[in-house]
C-alpha positions, 0 to 999 in steps of 0.5 A: 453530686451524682444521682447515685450519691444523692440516692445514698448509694455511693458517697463521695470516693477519693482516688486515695480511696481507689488506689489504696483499694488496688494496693490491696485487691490489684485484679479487682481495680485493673478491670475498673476505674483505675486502668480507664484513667491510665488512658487520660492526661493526668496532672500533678494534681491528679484532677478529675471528677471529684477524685483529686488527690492534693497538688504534689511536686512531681516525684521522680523514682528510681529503678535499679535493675540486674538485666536493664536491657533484658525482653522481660522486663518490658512489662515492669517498665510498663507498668511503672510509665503507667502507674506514674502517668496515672499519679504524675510522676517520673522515673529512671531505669537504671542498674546493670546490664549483667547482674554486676551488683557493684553497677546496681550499688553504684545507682543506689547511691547516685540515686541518693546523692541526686535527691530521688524521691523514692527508689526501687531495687532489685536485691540480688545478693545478700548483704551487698545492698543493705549499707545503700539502702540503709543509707537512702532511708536514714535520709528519708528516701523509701526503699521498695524491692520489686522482682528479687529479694534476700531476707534479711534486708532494710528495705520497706517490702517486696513485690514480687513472686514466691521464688523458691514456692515457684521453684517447688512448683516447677520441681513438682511440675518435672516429676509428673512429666518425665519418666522415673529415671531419666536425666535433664538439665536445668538451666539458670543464667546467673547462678548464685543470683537472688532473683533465680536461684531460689528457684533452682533450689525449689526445684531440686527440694523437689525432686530429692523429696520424690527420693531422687527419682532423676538425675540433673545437670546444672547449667549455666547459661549467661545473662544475655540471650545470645549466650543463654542459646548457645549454652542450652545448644552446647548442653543438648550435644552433648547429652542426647540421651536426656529427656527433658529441659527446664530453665529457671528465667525468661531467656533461658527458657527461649532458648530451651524452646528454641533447642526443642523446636531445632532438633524435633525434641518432642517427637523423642520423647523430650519434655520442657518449660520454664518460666516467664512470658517472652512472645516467643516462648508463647509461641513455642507452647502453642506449637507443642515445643514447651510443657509449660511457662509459669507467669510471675506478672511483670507488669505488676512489678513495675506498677506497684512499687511506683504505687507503693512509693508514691502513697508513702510520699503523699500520706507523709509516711502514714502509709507503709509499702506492704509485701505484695506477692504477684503470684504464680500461674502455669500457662499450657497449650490449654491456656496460652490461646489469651495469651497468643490472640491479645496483645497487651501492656500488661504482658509486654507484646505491645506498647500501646495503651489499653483502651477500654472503650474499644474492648 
C-alpha cells in the first residue's frame, strides 16, 4: 500500500477506473497517468502497479474508412496504435480509398465473417451501412461510428464533431470576413458524402440566414489531392473576380491554400480557410495565406472508439459506447504558433512517442 492510500487520501484505483474517467473527461486523463502508460509495454493483461485489468484475449478491431490513404487520418490511426498498446489490442485499417461505400460495405462484412472483435466505421451515406451493421451486432460484434455519421443508424454511438454546427461555423466565420457582395467558392471533395456534406449545408444556412449577402459556387473537388489542387486552380481561373475561398475537408483546403499562396491572393483582397490540420495548411496561416482551419481532433477519433470497443468487451456488455463529440476549434495566425513549434502524435506531424519525462 502507498503512503497516500495509507494516509486514506487515495484508495486503491483500477486502470477500469481511469480509463472510463478518460471516456468521459478525455483532456483531464491526456495530461496524466493515462498517456504516460502509452510509453510503457503493455501486456494483455494490462499489468502494472496495482492497476491491472483482468487477463484478456487479445481482441482485434476493425476500421473501416472512406479515404484510407488520406494525410488526415494519420492522427486517427495514432491514436488507435496508441489506445490499443495501451489496452493489448490489435487492428485492421480497411475500407475505401475513394469514398466508394460498397468497398467499406464489403470490409464490413469480411470483418464479420473473420471474427473481428469489435468494428468501427465511418458512415457515409444513409441506409448503405445499416444492413452490416445490423448484422455484425445481431452477432455480437459492437459496431462504433467515429469521423462520419447518418441518423438514423444501428450503430452503438458516434465519436466525432458536430458536422453541420461545424459547418455553421465556418458559414458564420465567412460573413465576417468577406465584404457584402462578393463571391466565393466553396469546395467540397465528395459531395453528397456524410462526413463533409453537413458541413457545406452548415455553411450555406449560414450565409441564407444573414439574407444572402454572397454569392457562391459550389465545387467539387475529387477524393485525392492531386485532384483536389487542380480543381481549386481550374476554379480561381476562371473566376478572378471572386474574393474568397473556403473548403469544407483537409485536403481541399491545402489546396485552396496552396492557390492563395500561387497567385498572391491575400495582396487582393481575398480571403480562406477551411478545415483540419494538414502541416501544410498550418504553414499556410502562419504565412498569412489561410484566415483559418477548424480542428475536429483526429487523434481522438481513432483513440476513443478503440477505448469504447474494448470497455464493452471487457465489461461483458455492462458498458455501453456513449456519443463523444470531439469538438471544434478555430486555429488562426494568433494560435497556429502551438501548433508549428510541437511536433506531436496527436496531430499527426510526427510518429514518435510522447515522452513525458522529457517535456
Amino acid at each position: 500500500m502507498s503512503e497516500m492510500e495509507d494516509k486514506g487520501i487515495i484508495g486503491p484505483v483500477s486502470r477500469r477506473g481511469l480509463l472510463k474517467g478518460a471516456l468521459v473527461g478525455g483532456a483531464t486523463l491526456v495530461g496524466g497517468g493515462l498517456l504516460s502508460a502509452c510509453g510503457s509495454t503493455t501486456s494483455v493483461a494490462a499489468s502494472g502497479g496495482g492497476l491491472d485489468y483482468p487477463a484478456h484475449p487479445k481482441w482485434h478491431f476493425v476500421f473501416v474508412n472512406h479515404v484510407t490513404t488520406n494525410p488526415f487520418f494519420v492522427p486517427t490511426q495514432y491514436g488507435i496504435q496508441d489506445a490499443c498498446k495501451l489496452v493489448g489490442c490489435t487492428y485492421s485499417w480497411t475500407g475505401s480509398e475513394t469514398s466508394q461505400v460498397s468497398e467499406m460495405v464489403n470490409a464490413i462484412e469480411t470483418a464479420i465473417a473473420s471474427h473481428a472483435d469489435g468494428i468501427a466505421t465511418s458512415i457515409i451515406a444513409p441506409e448503405a451501412f445499416n444492413g452490416p451493421i445490423q448484422q455484425a451486432i445481431a452477432a455480437g460484434i459492437p459496431v462504433v461510428a467515429y469521423n462520419a455519421t447518418v441518423s438514423p443508424n444501428p450503430a452503438m454511438s458516434y465519436i466525432g464533431q458536430d458536422l453541420y454546427v461545424a459547418g455553421q461555423q465556418m458559414g458564420q466565420k465567412i460573413l465576417s470576413l468577406v465584404p457584402p457582395g462578393s463571391h466565393i467558392g466553396l469546395f467540397i471533395a465528395t459531395p453528397g458524402s456524410a462526413n463533409i456534406q453537413p458541413r457545406i449545408d452548415g455553411a450555406i444556412a449560414a450565409i441564407k440566414a444573414a439574407g444572402n449577402p454572397i454569392t457562391y459556387d459550389v465545387v467539387a473537388t475529387g477524393a485525392l489531392v492531386s485532384q483536389e489542387l487542380s480543381a481549386v486552380q481550374s476554379w480561381y481561373l476562371g473566376h478572378k473576380s471572386a474574393k474568397g475561398m473556403f473548403a469544407v475537408d483537409a485536403g481541399s483546403t491545402q489546396s485552396v491554400g496552396q492557390v492563395m499562396q500561387q497567385f498572391n491572393l491575400p495582396a487582393q483582397g481575398w480571403h480562406a480557410g477551411g478545415f483540419d490540420l494538414l502541416p501544410l495548411t498550418l504553414k499556410l496561416i502562419n504565412t498569412g495565406y489561410l484566415d483559418f482551419t477548424i480542428d475536429q481532433q483526429p487523434y481522438e477519433q481513432g483513440f476513443y472508439p478503440v477505448m469504447q470497443l474494448y470497455l464493452y468487451k471487457l465489461s461483458g456488455g455492462l458498458m455501453s459506447p456513449d456519443d463523444t463529440e470531439t469538438g471544434l476549434k478555430f486555429i488562426t495566425k494568433k494560435n497556429v504558433g502551438l501548433y508549428l513549434k510541437t511536433e506531436s502524435r496527436f496531430e499527426g506531424s510526427t510518429a514518435k512517442e510522447l515522452d513525458l519525462a522529457n517535456i
